[in-house]
C-alpha positions, 0 to 999 in steps of 0.5 A: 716265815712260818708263823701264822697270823690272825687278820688283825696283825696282818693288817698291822705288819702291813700297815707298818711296812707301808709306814715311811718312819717304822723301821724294819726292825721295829716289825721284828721287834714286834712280830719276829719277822726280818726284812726278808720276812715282811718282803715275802709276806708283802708280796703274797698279800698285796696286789701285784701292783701294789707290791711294786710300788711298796718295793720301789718306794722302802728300797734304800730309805733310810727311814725304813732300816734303823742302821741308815737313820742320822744319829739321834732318831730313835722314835719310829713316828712323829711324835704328834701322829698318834694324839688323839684328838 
């Protein structure tokens, strides 16, 4: 992972790393970072405690790897989360 990120998408990818529904794909999809990637960058950006948790609550969701979703869900997020109100 060599690539550098301004705050903005660094505060993003974190976001979507924490998120239950976005995929680890859709994060490389969008800023060219594997699993592996976002595991590292997790682990130098968030608080040791933090990364812990994070870690303990993506390993084996299958919210979180496209591969481990039922069939039929293609969409990353509720489709009512996003509306603004």
């Amino acid at each position: 992972m060599s690539a550098q990120f301004d705050s903005a998408d660094l505060s993003r990818i974190i976001e979507m790393a924490w998120e239950d529904r976005t995929p680890f794909e859709a994060i490389e999809a969008l800023y060219g970072l594997q699993e592996k990637d976002v595991i590292r960058l997790m682990r130098r950006e968030l608080k040791p405690s933090s990364f812990r948790l994070w870690r303990k609550r993506v390993t084996g969701r299958s919210t979180k790897h496209r591969q481990l979703r039922p069939e039929g869900v293609s969409r990353g997020y509720c489709p009512t989360q996003y509306k603004h109100r």
